[in-house]
Structures are given as C-alpha cells and as structure tokens.
C-alpha positions as CSV (number, residue, x, y, z in Angstrom):
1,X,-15.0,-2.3,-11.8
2,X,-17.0,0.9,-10.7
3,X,-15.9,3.4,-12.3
4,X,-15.1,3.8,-16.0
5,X,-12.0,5.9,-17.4
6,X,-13.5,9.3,-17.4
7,X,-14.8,9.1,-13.6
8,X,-11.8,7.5,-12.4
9,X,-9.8,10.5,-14.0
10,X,-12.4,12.6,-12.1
11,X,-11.9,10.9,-9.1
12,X,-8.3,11.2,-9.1
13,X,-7.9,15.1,-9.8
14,X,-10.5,15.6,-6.5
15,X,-7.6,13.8,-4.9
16,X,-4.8,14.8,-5.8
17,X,-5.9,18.8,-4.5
18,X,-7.5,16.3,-1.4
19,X,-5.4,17.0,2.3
20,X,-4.1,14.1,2.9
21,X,-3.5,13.5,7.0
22,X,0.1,13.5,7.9
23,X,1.7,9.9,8.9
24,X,-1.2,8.6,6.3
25,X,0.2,6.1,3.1
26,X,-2.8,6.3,0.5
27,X,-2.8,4.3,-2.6
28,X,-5.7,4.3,-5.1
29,X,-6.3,0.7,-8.0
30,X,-7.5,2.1,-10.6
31,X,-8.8,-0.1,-13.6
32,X,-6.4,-0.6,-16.0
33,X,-7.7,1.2,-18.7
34,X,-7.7,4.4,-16.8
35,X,-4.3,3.5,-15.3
36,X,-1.8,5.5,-17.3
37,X,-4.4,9.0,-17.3
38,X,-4.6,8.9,-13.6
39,X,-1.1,8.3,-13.0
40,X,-0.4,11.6,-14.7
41,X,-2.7,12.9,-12.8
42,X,-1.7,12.3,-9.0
43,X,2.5,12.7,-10.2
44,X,3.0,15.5,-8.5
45,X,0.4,14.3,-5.3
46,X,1.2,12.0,-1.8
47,X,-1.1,9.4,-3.2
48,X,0.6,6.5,-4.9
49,X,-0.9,3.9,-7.2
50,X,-1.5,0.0,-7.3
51,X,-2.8,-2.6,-9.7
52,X,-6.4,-4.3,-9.2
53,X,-4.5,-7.7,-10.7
54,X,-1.3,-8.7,-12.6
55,X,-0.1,-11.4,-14.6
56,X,2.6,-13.4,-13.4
57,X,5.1,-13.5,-16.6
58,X,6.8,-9.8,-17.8
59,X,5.3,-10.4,-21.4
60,X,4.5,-12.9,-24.2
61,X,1.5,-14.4,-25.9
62,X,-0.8,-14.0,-22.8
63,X,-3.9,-12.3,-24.6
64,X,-5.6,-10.6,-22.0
65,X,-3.8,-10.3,-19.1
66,X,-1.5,-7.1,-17.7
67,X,1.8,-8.1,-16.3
68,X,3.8,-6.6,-13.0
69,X,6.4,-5.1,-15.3
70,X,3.6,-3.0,-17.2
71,X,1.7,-1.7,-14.0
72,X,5.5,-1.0,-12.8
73,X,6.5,1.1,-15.9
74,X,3.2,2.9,-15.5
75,X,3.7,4.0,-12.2
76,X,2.4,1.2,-9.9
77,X,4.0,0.9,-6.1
78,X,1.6,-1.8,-5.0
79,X,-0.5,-4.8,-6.6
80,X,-3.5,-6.8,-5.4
81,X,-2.5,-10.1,-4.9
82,X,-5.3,-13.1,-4.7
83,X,-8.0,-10.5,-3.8
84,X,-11.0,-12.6,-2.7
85,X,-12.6,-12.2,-6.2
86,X,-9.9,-13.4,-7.7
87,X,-9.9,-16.2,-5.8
88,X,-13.6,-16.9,-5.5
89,X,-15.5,-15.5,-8.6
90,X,-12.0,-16.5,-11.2
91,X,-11.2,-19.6,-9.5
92,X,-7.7,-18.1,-8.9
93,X,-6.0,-20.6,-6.7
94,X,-3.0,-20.6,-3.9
95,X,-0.4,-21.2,-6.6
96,X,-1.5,-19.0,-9.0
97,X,-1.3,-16.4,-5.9
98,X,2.7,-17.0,-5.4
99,X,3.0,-17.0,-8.9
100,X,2.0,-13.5,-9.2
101,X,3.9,-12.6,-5.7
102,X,7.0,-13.8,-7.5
103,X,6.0,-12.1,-10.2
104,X,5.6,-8.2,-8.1
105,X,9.0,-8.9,-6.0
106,X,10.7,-9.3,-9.5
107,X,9.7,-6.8,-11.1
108,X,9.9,-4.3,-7.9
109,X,6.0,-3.9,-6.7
110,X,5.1,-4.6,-3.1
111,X,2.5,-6.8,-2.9
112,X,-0.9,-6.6,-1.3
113,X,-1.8,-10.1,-0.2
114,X,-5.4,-10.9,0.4
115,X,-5.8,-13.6,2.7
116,X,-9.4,-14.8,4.8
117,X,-12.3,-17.0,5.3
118,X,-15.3,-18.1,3.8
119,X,-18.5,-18.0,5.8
120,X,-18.4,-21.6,5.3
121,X,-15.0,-21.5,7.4
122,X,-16.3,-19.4,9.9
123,X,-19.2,-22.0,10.6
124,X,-16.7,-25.0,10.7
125,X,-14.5,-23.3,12.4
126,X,-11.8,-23.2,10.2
127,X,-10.7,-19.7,10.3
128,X,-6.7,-20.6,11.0
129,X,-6.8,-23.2,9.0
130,X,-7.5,-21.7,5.9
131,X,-5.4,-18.7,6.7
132,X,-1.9,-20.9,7.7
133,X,-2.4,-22.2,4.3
134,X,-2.9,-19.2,2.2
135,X,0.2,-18.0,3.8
136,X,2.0,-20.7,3.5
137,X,1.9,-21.5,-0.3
138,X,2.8,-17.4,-0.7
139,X,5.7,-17.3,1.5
140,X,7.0,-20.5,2.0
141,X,10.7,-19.7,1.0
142,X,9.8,-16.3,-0.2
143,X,12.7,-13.6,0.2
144,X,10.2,-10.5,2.1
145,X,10.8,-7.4,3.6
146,X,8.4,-5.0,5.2
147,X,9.0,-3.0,2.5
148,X,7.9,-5.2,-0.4
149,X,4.8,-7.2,1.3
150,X,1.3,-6.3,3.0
151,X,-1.1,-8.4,4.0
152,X,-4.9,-7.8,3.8
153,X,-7.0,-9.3,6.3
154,X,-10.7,-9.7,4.3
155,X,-13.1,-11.7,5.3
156,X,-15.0,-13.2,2.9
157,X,-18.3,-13.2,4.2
158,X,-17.4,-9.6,5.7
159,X,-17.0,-8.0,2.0
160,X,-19.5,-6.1,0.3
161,X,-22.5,-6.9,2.9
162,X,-22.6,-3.6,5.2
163,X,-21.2,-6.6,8.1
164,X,-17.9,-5.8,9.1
165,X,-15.6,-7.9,11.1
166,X,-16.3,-7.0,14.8
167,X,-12.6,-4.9,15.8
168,X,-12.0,-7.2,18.8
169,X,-12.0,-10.4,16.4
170,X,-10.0,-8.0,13.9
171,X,-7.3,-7.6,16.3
172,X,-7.5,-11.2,17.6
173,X,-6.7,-12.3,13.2
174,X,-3.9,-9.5,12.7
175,X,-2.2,-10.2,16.2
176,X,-1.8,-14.0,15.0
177,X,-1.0,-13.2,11.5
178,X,1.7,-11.4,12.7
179,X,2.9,-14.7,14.5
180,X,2.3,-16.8,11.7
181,X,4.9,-14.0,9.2
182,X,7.4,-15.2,12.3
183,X,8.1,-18.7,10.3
184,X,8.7,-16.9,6.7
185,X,10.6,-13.8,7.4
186,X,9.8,-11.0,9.0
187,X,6.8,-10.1,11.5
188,X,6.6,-6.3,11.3
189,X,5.0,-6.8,7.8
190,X,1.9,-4.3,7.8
191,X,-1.9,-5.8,8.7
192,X,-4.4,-4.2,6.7
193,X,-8.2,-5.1,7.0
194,X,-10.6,-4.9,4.5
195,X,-14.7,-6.2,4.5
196,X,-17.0,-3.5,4.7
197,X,-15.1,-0.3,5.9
198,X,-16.2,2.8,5.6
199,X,-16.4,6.4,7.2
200,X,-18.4,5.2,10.2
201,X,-16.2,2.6,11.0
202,X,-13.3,3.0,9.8
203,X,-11.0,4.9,12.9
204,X,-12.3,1.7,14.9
205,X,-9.7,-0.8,13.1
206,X,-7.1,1.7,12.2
207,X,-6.7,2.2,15.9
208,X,-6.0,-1.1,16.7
209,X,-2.6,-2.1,18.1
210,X,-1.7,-5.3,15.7
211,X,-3.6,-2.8,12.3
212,X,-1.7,-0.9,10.0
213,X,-4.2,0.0,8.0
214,X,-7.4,-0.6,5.6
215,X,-8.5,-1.8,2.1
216,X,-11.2,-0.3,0.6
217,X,-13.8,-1.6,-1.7
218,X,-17.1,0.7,-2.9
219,X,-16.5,2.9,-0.1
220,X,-13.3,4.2,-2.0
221,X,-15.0,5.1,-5.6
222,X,-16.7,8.8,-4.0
223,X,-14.4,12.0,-3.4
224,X,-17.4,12.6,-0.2
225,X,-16.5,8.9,0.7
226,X,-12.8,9.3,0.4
227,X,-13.0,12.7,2.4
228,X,-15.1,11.9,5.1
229,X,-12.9,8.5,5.8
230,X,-9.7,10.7,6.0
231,X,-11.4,12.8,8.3
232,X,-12.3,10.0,10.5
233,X,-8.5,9.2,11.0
234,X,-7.3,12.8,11.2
C-alpha cells in the first residue's frame, strides 16, 4: 500500500517502455484499485501481473474481499499467498493460506507462497520447524506443478529493516525447501527470496544455485529502483 492509482499507473507505463534483461520473468502487484488501469497498460509489455491478496471463494456475499477469479479475468498470472502481513498484522492463519491456494489453482493463477520465521524462531531455533509446517498445511495433498506454484522464502525479521538474510543461510533455506517440495510433488518448484532486497544486493541471491529469483517490497515502488535492480542482474 505505497502507491495510490495514479502513481501506480505512472509506475507501470515507465515499465512497460523499461528493457527488460533476457531469460528475466517480471511480475509487478499492484493494489487493487489500480489493477485493471495498469493491466492495460503493460498488455502489449514482458511484464505480467499478480494480486497482493485474494479471497478464497469465486463470488458471493463476501463484502470486502477480491476473489482469484476477478484478479484472473483482470489479467492476473500470479497471487500472493499468506505474505507475512497477512499472516502477522491480519492474523491470516495456515488454513486460511490453503484455502486461498485452492482457491488460485482453481481458478488458473500460480501461486506465490510466502513461507518464513519469526525472529522469535530464529532465537529458539525453530527455523524448520515453522517452515515444515507452513508447507505442510499448503501442500499436503495439493495437485502442483512447477508451473502453477512458487515459493517465497521471507524472513520475517529480514522484511522491511535494511537486514537481509545473509546469501549463504539463503541458499542453506532454499536448498532444503527444495527437499521438503520432494514429499508433496514436485521439487523443481522455483525459490524466490524476499526481506530486504534491493539494487545493492540483489545479484547476490539471484546467483545462488538452489534461487530462482526475488520478491520485492518498497524497493519495487521507484522506476530508478526498478532500473537499477535489473541492471544489477543484466
């Protein structure tokens, strides 16, 4: 929520004229009420759209809420799923989470599932734990391809406070996040990470060997930041 309709319209015509590195997928989550506008706007461009949040029924007397199916018909590929402010400032819990993955593989939107730790984790050292059973409740008996699931690595107490997650730990996560997608389906799902990345740092996790890619938060809402980030990974 940093940019309001006319800035994220802004925003999205300096991209969609914006070089975009070949071999690079970029997707931009605009707010919903700027949705449909900047959809228009990057049709004809390489960079696809996803929803910040969805509801996890197609329609019905939800006041509020923004289903799957409506992102979809406005030109959504991907969807945020149980992004850590979901989780931690809406109380949105594991269940509600594979609700709304159900929800995106219905209604044919690949899912961007946020999984990671609480600083309080890290300090107990409770890192696995908590990520076997995010996982678990999402994709326990889940029908997934690589093609309709990500996962997003985001450390809590990395998000937002200029404190990434070293690279080396980074790795050490995807690498046995990859292991853990073994026991649901399969493991050459794509690892994104997200906490803190920006221009400076950002070519140190997408060069990792077990990394696909990157979320990123306020980073992401500048053209400068956006170009000098793709220029990083060139």
């Amino acid at each position: 929520m940093y940019l309001n309709a006319a800035e994220s319209e802004n925003l999205a015509r300096a991209l969609s004229v914006l070089p975009i590195p070949a071999g690079v997928d970029l997707a931009v989550f605009p707010n919903a009420l700027a949705y449909r506008a900047v959809s228009d706007i990057l049709a004809s461009s390489r960079v696809e759209l996803g929803a910040q949040n969805v509801a996890w029924t197609p329609q019905g007397a939800y006041t509020g809420a923004t289903s799957a199916l409506m992102f979809k018909e406005a030109g959504a590929t991907y969807a945020l799923v149980g992004h850590s402010e979901r989780r931690h400032i809406f109380g949105e819990n594991d269940d509600v989470v594979r609700k709304k993955i159900e929800a995106c593989s219905r209604d044919g939107i690949t899912s961007v599932l946020c999984v990671g730790e609480t600083n309080e984790d890290r300090q107990n050292d409770k890192r696995q734990y908590r990520l076997k059973k995010q996982l678990m409740v999402a994709l326990e008996g889940l029908k997934f391809t690589e093609n309709n699931l990500i996962i997003a690595y985001e450390p809590v107490w990395a998000i937002g406070t200029g404190e990434p997650c070293l690279p080396t730990d980074v790795e050490d996560v995807a690498g046995w996040i990859r292991l853990e997608l073994a026991s649901y389906g399969p493991s050459n799902v794509s690892v994104l990470y997200g906490g803190s990345v920006n221009s400076e740092n950002i070519s140190s996790f997408v060069s990792l060997p077990s990394v696909g890619g990157v979320l990123v938060g306020s980073a992401g809402t500048g053209i400068a930041g956006l170009k000098s980030m793709l220029d990083a990974i060139r």
